[in-house]
C-alpha positions, 0 to 999 in steps of 0.5 A: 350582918350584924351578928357576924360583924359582932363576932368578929369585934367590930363597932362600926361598919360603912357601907358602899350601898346600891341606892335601891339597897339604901332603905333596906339598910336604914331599916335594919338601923343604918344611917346614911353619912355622905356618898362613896363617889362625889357627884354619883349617887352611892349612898355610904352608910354607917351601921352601929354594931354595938348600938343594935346588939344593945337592943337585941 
């Protein structure tokens, strides 16, 4: 994903997670900023592009 998003320009991506899908992405260095829908549980995260191709 990050590669990708690298290649194309971007800083920063959000994410509209699927709540098992949440860990996967705070693994790879997501961090989590609010939800997509109020009062339903989807997590909305933020991934650092340029944060995590600093440390490849």
């Amino acid at each position: 994903m990050e590669h990708e998003a690298e290649a194309l320009g971007y800083a920063v991506i959000f994410i509209g997670s699927d709540p098992h899908a949440e860990p996967f992405y705070l693994a790879r260095g997501a961090e989590r900023v609010g939800s997509v829908l109020p009062g339903r549980m989807l997590p909305l995260l933020r991934f650092d592009v340029s944060a995590a191709a600093a440390k490849r």
